[in-house]
C-alpha positions in Angstrom: -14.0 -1.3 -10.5 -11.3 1.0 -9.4 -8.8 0.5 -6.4 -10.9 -3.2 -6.0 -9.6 -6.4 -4.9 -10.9 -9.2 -7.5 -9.6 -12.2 -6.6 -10.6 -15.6 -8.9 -12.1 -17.7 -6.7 -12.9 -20.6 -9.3 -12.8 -21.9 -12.6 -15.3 -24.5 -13.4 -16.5 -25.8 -17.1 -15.3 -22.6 -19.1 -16.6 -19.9 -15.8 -14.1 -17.8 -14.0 -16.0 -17.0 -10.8 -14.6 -13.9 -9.3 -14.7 -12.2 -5.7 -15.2 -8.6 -5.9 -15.8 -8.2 -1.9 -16.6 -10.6 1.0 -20.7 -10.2 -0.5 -20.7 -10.1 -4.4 -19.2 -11.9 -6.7 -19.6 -12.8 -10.3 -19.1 -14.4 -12.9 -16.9 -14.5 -16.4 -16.6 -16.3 -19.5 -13.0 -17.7 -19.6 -12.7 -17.0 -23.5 -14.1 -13.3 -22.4 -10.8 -12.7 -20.2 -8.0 -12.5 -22.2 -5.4 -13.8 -20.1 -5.2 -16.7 -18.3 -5.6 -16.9 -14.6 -5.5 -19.7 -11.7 -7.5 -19.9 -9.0 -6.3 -17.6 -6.2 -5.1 -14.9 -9.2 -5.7 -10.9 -8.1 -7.1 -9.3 -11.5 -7.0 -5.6 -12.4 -9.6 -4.6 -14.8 -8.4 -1.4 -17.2 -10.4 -0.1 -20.1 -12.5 -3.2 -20.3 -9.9 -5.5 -20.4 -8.4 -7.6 -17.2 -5.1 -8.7 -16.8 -3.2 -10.4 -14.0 -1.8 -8.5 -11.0 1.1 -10.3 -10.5 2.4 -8.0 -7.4 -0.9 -8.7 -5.9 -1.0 -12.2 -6.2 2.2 -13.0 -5.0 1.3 -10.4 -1.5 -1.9 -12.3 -1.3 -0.3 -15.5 -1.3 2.4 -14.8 1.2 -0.5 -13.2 3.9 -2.2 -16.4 3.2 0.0 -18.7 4.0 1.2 -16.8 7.1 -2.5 -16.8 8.3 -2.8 -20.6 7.3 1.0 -21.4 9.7 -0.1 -19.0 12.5 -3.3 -20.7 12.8 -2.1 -24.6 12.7 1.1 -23.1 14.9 3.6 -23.6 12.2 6.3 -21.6 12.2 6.4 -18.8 9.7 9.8 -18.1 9.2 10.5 -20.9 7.3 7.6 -20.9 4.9 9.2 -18.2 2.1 8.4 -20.6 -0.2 
C-alpha cells in the first residue's frame, strides 16, 4: 500500500469503509485502526499500522471545496475556510 491514496469514505455500525482507488475499496474494523478518523480522512498505512495523514487531508479538503465553488460558480477566493 505504498505511495496510495486511502481516503475513508464511511463509517457505519463499527466499519470504516475505505477508498483505495476509484475501483476497490475495503473494508476495516474501527477497533482494528488505532486512531480515530472521520469521514473524508487521508490514511497512511506503515508497518501494519494506519494513522492519519493530516497534510493530506487538509490538501484534499481544500481541492474539494475549490471543485465543489467552481462548479456551483462560487467564488473561490473567499472560501479559505
Amino acid at each position: 500500500m505504498k505511495n496510495e491514496l486511502l481516503i475513508v469514505e464511511k463509517i457505519e455500525d463499527g466499519i470504516v469503509t475505505v477508498e483505495k482507488s476509484e475501483k476497490e475499496s475495503f473494508d476495516i474494523k474501527i477497533s482494528e485502526l488505532g486512531c480515530e478518523v472521520k469521514e473524508g480522512d487521508v490514511l497512511k498505512c506503515e508497518n501494519g499500522k494506519y494513522s492519519v495523514d493530516k497534510e493530506k487531508t487538509e490538501e484534499l479538503r481544500k481541492v474539494s471545496i475549490y471543485l465543489q465553488n467552481t462548479a456551483f460558480g462560487i467564488d473561490a477566493s473567499n472560501s479559505d475556510k
